[in-house]
Biopython code that builds the backbone (N, CA, C, O; Angstrom):
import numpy as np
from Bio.PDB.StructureBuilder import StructureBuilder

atoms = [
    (1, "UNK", "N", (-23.216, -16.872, 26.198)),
    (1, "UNK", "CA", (-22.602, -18.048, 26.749)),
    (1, "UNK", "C", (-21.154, -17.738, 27.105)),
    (1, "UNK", "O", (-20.407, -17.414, 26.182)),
    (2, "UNK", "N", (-20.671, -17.805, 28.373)),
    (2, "UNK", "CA", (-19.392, -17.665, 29.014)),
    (2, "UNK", "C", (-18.814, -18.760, 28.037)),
    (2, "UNK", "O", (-19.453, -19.707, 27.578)),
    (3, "UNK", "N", (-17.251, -18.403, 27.759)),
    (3, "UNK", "CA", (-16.091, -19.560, 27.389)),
    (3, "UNK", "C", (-16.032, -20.031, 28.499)),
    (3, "UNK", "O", (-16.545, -19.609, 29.535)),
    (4, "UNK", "N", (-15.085, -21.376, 28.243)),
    (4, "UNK", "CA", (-14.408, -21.931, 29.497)),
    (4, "UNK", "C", (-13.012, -21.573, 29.476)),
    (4, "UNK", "O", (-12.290, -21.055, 28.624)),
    (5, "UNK", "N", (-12.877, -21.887, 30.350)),
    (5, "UNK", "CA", (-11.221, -21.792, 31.131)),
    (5, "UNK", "C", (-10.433, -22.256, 30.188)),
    (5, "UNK", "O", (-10.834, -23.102, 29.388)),
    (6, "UNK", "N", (-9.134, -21.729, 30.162)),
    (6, "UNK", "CA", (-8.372, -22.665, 29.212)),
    (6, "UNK", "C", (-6.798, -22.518, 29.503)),
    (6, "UNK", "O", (-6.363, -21.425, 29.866)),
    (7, "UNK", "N", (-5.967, -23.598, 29.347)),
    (7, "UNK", "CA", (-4.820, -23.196, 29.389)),
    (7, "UNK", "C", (-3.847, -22.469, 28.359)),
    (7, "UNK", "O", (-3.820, -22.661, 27.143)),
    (8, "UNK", "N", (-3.023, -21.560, 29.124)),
    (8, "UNK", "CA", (-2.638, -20.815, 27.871)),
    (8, "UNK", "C", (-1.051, -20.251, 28.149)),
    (8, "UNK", "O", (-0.668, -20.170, 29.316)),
    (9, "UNK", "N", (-0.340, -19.949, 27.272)),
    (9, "UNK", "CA", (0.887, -19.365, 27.396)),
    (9, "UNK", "C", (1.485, -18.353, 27.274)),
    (9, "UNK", "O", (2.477, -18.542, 26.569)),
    (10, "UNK", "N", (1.389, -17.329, 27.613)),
    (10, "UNK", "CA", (1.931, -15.707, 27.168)),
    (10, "UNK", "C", (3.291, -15.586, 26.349)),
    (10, "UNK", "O", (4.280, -15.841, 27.037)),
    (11, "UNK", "N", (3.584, -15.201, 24.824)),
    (11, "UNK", "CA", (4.543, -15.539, 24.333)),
    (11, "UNK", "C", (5.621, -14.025, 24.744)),
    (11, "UNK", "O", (6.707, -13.681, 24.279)),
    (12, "UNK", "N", (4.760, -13.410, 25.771)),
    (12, "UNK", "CA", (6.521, -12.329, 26.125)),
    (12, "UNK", "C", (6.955, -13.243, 27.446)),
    (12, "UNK", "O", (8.178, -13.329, 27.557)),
    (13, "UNK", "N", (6.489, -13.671, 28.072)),
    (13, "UNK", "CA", (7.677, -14.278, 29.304)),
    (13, "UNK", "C", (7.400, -15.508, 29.525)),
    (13, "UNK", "O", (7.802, -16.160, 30.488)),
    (14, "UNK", "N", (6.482, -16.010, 28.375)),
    (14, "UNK", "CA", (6.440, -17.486, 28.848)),
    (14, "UNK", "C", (5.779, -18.583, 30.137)),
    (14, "UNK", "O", (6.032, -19.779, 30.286)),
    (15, "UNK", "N", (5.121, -17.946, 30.733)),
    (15, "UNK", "CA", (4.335, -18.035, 32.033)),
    (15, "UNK", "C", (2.980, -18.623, 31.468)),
    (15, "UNK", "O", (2.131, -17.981, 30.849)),
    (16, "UNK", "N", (2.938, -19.925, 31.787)),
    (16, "UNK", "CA", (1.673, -20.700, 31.725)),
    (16, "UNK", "C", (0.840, -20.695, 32.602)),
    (16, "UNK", "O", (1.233, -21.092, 33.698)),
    (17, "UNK", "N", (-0.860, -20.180, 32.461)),
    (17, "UNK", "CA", (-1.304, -19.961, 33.271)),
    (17, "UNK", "C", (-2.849, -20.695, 33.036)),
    (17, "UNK", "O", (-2.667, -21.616, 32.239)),
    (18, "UNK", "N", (-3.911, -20.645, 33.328)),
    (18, "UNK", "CA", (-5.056, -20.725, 32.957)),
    (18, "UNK", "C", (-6.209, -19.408, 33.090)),
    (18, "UNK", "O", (-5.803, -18.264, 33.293)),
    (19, "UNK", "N", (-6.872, -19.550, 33.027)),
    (19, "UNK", "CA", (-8.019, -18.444, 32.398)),
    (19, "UNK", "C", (-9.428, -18.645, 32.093)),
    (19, "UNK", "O", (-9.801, -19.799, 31.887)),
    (20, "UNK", "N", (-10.310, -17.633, 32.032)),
    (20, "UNK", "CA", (-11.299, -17.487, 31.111)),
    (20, "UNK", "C", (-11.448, -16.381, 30.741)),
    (20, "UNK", "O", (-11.922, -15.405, 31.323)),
    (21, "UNK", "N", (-10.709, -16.597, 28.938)),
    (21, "UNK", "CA", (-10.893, -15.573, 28.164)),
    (21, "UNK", "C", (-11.990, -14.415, 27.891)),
    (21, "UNK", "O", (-12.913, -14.615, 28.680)),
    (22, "UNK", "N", (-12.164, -13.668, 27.360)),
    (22, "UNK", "CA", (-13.115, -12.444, 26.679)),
    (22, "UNK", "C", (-12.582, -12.931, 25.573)),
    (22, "UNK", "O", (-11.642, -13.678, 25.301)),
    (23, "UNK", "N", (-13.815, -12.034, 24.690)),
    (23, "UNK", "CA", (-13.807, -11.805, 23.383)),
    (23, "UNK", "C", (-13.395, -10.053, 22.713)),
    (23, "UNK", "O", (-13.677, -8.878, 22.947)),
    (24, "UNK", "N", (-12.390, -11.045, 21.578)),
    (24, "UNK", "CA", (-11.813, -9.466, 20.855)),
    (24, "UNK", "C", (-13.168, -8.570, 20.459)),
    (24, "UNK", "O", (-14.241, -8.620, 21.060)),
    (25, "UNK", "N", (-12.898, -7.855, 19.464)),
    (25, "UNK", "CA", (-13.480, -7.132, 18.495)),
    (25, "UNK", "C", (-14.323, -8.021, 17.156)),
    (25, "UNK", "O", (-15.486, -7.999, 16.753)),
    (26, "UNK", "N", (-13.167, -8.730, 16.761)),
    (26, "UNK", "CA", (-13.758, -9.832, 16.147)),
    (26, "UNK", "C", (-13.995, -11.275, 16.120)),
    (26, "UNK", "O", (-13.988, -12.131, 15.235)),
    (27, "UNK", "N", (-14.313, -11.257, 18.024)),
    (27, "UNK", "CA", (-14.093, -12.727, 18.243)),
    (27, "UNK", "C", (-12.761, -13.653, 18.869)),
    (27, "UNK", "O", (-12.599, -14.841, 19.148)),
    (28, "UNK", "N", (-12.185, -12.805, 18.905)),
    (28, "UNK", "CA", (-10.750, -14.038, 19.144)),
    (28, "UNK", "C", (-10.530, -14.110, 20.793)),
    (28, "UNK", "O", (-10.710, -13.128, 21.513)),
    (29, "UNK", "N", (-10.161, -15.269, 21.231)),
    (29, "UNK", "CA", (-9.944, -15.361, 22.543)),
    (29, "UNK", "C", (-8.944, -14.896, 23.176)),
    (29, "UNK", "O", (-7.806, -15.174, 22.797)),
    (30, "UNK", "N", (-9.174, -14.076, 24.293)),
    (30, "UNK", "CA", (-8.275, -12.928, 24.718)),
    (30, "UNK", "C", (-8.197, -13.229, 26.255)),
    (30, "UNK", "O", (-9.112, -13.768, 26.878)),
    (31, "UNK", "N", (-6.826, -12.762, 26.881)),
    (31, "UNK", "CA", (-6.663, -13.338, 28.077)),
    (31, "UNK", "C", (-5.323, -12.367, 28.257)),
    (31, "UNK", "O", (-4.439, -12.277, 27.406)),
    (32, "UNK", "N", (-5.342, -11.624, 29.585)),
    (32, "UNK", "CA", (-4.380, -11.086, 29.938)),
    (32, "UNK", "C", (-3.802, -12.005, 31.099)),
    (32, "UNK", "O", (-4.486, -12.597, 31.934)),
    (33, "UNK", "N", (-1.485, -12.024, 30.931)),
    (33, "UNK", "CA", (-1.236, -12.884, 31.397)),
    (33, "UNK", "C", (-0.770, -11.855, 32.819)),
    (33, "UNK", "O", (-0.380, -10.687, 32.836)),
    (34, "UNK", "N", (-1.051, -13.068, 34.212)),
    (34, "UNK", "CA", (-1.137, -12.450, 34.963)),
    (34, "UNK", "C", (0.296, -11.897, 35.976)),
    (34, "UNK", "O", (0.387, -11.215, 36.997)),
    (35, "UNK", "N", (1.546, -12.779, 34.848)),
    (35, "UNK", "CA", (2.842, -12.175, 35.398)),
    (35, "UNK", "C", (3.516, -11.097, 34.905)),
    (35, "UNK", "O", (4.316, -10.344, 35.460)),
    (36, "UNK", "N", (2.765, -11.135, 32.942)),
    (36, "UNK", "CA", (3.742, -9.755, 32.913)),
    (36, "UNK", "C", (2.723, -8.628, 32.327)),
    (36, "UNK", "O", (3.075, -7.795, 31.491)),
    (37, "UNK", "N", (1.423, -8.714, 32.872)),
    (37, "UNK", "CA", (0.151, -8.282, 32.028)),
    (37, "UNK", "C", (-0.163, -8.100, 31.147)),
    (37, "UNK", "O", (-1.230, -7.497, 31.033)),
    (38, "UNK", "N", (0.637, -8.545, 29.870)),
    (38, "UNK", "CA", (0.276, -8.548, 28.553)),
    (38, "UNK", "C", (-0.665, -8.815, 27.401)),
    (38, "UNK", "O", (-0.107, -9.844, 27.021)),
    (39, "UNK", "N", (-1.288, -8.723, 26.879)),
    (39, "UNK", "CA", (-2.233, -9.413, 26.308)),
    (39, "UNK", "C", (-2.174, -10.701, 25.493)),
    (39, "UNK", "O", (-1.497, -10.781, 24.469)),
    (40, "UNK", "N", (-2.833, -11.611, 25.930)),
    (40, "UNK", "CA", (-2.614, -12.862, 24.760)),
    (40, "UNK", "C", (-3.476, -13.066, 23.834)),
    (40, "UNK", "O", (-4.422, -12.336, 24.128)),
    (41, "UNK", "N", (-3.753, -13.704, 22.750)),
    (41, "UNK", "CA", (-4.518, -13.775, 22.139)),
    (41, "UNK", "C", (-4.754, -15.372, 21.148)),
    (41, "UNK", "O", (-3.973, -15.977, 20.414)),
    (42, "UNK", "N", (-6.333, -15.677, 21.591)),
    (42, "UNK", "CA", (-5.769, -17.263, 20.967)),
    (42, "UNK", "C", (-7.051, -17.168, 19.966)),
    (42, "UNK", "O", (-7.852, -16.236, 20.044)),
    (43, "UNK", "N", (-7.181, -18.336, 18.917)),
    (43, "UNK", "CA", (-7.463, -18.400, 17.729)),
    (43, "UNK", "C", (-9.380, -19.119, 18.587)),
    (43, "UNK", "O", (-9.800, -19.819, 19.508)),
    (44, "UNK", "N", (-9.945, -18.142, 17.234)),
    (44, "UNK", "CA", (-11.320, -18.566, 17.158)),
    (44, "UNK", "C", (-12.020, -19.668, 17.229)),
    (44, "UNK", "O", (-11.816, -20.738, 16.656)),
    (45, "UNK", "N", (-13.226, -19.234, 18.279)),
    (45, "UNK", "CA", (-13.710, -20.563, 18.807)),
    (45, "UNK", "C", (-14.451, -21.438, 17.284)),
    (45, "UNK", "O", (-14.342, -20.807, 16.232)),
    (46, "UNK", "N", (-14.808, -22.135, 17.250)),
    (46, "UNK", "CA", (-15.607, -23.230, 15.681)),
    (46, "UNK", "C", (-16.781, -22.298, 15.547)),
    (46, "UNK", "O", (-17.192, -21.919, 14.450)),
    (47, "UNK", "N", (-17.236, -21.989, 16.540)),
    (47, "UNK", "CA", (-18.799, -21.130, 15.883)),
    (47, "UNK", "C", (-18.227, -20.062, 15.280)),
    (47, "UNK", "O", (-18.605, -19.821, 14.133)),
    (48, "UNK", "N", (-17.217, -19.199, 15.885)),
    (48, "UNK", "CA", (-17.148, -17.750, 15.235)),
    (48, "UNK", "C", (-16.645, -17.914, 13.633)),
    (48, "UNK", "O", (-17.145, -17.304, 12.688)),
    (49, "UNK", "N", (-15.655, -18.780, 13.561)),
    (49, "UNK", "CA", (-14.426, -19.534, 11.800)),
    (49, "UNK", "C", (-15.917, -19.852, 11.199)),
    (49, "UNK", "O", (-16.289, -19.011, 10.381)),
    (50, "UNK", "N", (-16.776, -20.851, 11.444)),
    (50, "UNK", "CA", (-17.869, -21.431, 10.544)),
    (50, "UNK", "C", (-19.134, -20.063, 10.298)),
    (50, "UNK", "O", (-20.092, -20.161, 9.531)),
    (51, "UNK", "N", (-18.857, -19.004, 11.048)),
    (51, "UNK", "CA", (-19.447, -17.813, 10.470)),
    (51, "UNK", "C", (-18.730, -17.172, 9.435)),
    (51, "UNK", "O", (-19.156, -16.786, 8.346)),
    (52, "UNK", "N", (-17.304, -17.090, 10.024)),
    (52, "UNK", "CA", (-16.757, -16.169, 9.135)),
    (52, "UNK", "C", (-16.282, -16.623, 7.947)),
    (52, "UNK", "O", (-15.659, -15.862, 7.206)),
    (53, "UNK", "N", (-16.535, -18.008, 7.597)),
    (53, "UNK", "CA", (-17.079, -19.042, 6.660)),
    (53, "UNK", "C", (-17.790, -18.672, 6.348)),
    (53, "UNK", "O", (-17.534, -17.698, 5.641)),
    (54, "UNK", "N", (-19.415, -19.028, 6.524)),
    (54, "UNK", "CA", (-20.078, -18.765, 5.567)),
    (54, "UNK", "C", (-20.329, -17.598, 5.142)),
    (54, "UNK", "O", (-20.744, -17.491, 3.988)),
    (55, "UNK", "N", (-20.110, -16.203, 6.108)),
    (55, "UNK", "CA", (-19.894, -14.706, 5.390)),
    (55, "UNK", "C", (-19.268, -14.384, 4.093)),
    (55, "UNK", "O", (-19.592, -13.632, 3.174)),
    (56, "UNK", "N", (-17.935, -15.450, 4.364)),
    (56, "UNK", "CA", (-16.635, -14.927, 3.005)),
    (56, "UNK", "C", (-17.871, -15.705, 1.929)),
    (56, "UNK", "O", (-18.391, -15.038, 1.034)),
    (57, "UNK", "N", (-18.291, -17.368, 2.185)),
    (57, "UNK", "CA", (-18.885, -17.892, 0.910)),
    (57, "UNK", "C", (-20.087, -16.865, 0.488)),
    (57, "UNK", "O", (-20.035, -16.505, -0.688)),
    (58, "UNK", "N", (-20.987, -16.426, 1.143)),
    (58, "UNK", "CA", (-21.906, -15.565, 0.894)),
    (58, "UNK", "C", (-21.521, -14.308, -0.168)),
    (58, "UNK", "O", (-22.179, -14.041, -1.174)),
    (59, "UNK", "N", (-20.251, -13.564, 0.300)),
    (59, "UNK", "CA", (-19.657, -12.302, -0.324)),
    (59, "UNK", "C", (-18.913, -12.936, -1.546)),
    (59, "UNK", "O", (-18.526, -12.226, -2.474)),
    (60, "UNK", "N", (-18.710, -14.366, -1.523)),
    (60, "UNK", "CA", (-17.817, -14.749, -2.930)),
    (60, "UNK", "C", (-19.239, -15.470, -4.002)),
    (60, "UNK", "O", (-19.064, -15.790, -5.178)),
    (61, "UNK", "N", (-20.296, -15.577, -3.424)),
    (61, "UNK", "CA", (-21.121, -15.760, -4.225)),
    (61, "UNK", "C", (-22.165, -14.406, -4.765)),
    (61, "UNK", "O", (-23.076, -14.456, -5.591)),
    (62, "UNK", "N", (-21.628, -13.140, -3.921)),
    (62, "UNK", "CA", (-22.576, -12.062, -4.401)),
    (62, "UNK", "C", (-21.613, -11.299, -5.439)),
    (62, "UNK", "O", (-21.735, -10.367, -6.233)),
    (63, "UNK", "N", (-20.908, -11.903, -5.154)),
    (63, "UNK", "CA", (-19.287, -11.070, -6.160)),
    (63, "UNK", "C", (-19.491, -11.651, -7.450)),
    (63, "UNK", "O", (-19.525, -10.934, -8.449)),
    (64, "UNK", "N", (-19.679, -13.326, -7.534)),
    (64, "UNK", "CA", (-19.318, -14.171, -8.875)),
    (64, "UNK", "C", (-21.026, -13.201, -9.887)),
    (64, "UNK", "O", (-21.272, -12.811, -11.029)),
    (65, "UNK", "N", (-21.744, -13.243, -8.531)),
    (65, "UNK", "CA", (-23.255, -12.837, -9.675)),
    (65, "UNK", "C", (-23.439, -11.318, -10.251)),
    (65, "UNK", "O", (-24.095, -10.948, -11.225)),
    (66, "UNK", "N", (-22.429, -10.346, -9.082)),
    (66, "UNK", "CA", (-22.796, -8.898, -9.841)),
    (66, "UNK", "C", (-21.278, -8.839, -11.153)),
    (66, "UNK", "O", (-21.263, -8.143, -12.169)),
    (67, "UNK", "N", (-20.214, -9.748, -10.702)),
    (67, "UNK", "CA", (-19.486, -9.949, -12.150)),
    (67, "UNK", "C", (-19.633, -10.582, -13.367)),
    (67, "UNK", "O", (-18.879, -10.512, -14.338)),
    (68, "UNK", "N", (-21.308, -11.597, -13.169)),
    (68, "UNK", "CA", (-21.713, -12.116, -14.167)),
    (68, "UNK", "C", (-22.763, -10.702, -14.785)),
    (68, "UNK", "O", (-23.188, -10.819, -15.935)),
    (69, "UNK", "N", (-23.120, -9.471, -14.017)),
    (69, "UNK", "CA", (-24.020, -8.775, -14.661)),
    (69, "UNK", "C", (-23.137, -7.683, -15.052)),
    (69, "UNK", "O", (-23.703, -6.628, -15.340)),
    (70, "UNK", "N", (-21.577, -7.729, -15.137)),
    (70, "UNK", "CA", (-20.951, -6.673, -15.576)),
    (70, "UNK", "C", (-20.407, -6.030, -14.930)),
    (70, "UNK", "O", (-19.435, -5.384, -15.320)),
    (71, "UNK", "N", (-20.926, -5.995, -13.555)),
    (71, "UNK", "CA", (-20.170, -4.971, -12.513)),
    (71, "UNK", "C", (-19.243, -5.392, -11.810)),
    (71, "UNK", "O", (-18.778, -6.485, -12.132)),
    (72, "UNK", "N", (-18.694, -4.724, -10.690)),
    (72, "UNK", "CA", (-17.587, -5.139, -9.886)),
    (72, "UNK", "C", (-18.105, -4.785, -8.874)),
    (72, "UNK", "O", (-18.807, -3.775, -8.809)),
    (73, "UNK", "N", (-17.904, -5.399, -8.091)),
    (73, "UNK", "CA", (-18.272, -5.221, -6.316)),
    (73, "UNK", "C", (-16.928, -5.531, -5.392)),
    (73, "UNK", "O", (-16.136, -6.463, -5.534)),
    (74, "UNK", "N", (-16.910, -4.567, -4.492)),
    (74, "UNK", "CA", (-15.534, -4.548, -3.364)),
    (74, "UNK", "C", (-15.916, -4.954, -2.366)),
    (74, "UNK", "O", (-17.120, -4.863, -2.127)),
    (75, "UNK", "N", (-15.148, -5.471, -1.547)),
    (75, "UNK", "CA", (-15.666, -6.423, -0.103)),
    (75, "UNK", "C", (-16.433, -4.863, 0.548)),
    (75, "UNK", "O", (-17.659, -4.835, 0.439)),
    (76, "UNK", "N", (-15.967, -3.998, 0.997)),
    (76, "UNK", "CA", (-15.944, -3.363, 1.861)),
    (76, "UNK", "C", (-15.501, -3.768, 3.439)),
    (76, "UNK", "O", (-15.146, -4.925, 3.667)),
    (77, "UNK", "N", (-15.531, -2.949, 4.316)),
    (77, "UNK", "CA", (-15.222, -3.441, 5.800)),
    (77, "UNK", "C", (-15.706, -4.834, 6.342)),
    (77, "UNK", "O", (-14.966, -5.600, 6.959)),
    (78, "UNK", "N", (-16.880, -5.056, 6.081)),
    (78, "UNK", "CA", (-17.426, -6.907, 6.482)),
    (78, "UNK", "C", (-16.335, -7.619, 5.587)),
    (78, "UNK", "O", (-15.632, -8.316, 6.319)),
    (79, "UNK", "N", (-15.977, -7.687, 4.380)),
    (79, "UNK", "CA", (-15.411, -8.396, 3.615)),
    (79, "UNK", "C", (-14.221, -8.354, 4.025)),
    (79, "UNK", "O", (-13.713, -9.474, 4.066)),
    (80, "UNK", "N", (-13.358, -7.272, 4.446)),
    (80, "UNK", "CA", (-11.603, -7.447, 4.610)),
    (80, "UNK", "C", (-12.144, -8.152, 5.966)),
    (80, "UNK", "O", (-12.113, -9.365, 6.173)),
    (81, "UNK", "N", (-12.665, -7.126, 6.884)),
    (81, "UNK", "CA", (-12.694, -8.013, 8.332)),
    (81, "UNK", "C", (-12.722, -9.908, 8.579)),
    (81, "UNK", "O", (-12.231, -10.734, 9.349)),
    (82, "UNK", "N", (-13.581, -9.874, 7.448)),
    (82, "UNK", "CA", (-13.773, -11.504, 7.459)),
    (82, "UNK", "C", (-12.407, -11.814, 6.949)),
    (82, "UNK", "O", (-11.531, -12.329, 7.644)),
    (83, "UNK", "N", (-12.266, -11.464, 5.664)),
    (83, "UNK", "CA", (-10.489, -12.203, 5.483)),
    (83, "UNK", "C", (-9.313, -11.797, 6.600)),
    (83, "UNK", "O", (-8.538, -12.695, 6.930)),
    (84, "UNK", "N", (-9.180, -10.648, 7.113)),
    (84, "UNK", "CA", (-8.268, -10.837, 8.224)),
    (84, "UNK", "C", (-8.729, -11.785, 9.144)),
    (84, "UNK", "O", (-8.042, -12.785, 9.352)),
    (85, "UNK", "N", (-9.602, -11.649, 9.619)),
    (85, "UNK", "CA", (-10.192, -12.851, 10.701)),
    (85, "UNK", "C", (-9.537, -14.034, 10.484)),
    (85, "UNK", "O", (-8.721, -14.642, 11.178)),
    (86, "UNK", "N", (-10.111, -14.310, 9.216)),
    (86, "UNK", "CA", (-9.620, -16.122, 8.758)),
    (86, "UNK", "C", (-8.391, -16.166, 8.738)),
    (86, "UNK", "O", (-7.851, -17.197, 9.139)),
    (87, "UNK", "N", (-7.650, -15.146, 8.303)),
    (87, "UNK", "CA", (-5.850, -15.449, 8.441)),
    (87, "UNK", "C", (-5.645, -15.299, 9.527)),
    (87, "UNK", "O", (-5.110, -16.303, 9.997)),
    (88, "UNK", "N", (-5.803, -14.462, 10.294)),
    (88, "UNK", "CA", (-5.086, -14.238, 11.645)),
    (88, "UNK", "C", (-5.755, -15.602, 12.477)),
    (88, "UNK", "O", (-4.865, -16.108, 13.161)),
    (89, "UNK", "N", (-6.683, -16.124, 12.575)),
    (89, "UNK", "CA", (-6.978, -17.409, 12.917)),
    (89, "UNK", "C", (-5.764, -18.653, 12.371)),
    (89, "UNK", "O", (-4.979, -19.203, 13.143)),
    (90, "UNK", "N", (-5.825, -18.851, 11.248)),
    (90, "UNK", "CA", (-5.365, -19.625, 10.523)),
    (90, "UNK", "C", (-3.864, -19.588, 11.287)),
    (90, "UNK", "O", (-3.296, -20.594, 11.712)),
    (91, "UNK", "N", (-3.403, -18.375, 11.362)),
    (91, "UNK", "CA", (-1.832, -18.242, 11.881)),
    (91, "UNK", "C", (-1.822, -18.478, 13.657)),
    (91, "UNK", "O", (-1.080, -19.321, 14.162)),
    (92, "UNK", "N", (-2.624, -17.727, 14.375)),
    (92, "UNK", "CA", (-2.717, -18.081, 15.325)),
    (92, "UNK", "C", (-3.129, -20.299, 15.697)),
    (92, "UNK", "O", (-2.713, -20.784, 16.749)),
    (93, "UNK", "N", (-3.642, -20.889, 15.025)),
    (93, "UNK", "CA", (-3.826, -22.047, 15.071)),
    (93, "UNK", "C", (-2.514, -22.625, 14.890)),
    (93, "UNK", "O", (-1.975, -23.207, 15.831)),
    (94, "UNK", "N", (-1.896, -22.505, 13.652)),
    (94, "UNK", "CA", (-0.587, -22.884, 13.626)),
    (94, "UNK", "C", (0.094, -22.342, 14.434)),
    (94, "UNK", "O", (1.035, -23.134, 14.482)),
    (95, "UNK", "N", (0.341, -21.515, 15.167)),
    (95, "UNK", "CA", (1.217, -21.105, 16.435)),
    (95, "UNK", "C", (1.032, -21.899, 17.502)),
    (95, "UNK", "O", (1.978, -22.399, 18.111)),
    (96, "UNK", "N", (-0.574, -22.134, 17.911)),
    (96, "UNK", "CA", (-0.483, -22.612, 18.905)),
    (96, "UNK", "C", (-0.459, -24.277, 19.239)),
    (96, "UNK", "O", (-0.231, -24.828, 20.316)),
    (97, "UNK", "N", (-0.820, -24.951, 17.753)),
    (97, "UNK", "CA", (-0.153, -26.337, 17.802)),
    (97, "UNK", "C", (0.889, -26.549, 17.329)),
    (97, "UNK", "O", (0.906, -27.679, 16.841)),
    (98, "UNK", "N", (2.058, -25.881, 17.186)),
    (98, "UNK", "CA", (3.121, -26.269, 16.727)),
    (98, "UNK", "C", (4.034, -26.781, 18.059)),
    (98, "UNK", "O", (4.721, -27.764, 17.781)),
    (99, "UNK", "N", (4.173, -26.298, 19.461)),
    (99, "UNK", "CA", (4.711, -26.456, 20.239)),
    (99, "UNK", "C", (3.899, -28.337, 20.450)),
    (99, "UNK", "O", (4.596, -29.347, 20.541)),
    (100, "UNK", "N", (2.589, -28.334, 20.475)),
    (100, "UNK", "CA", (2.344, -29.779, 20.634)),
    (100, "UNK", "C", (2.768, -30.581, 19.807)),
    (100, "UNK", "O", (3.113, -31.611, 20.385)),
    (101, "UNK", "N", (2.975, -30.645, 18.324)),
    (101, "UNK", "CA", (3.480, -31.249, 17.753)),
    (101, "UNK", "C", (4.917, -31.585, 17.502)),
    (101, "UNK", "O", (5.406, -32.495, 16.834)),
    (102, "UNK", "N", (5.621, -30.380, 18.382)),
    (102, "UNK", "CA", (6.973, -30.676, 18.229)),
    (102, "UNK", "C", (7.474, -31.249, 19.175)),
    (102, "UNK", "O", (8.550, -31.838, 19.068)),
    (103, "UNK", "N", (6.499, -31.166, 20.761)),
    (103, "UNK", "CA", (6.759, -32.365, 21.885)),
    (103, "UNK", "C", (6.298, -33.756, 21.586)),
    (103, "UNK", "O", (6.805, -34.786, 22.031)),
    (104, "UNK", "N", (5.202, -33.654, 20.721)),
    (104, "UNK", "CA", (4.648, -35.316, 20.343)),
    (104, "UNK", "C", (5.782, -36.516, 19.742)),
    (104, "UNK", "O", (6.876, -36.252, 19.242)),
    (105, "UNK", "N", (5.370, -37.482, 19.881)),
    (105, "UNK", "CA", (6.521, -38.781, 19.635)),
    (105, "UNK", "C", (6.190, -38.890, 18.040)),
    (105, "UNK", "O", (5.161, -38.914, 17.365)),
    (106, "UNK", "N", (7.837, -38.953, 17.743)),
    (106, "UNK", "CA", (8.618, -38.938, 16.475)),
    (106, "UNK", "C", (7.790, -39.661, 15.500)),
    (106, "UNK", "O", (7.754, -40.879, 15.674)),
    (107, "UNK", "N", (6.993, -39.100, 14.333)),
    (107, "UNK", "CA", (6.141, -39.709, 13.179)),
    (107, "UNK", "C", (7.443, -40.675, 12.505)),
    (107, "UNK", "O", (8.636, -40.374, 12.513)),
    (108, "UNK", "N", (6.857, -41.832, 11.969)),
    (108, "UNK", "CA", (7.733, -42.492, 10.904)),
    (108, "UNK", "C", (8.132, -44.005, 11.353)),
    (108, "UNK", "O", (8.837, -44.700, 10.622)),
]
sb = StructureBuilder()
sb.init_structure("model")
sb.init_model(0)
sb.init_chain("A")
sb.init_seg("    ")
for serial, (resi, resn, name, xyz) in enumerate(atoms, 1):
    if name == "N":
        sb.init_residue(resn, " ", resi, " ")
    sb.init_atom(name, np.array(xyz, "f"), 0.0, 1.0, " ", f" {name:<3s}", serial, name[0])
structure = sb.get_structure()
């Protein structure tokens, strides 16, 4: 399934443009800007976060049961990948609504 178009902002020169992104490596919406060719990068669509959701819950429930049988188990590569994912999402989200919320009319 193609993304749609989206508007977006390149944070080296600031040039608002629109698009239809590709996908990273692990999902994230990617869009080169077309004034200073840079790469942008915007935060995960709901299907890819509610995977990489239930992956982390999956790996935190195979963890709680081989530490109930004594052992220790390490994420390995699926496991960090999923936690970088979710942060770098998490940060990218707050990046990119903070400019809306700081144009929105005064809470209070």
């Amino acid at each position: 399934m193609a993304l749609k178009e989206i508007q977006a902002r390149c944070a080296g020169c600031s040039c608002d443009f629109s698009g239809r992104p590709s996908r990273s490596f692990l999902g994230f919406q990617k869009l080169r800007c077309p004034t200073c060719k840079q790469p942008v990068m915007y935060p995960l669509t709901s299907g890819y976060r509610i995977a990489y959701w239930v992956i982390l819950a999956l790996m935190l429930v195979a963890f709680v049961a081989e530490l109930s049988e004594g052992k220790i188990l390490f994420p390995g590569l699926v496991g960090i990948g999923t936690v970088v994912s979710l942060v770098s999402d998490r940060r990218m989200r707050g990046g990119v609504a903070s400019p809306l919320v700081a144009d929105g009319p005064a809470a209070g």
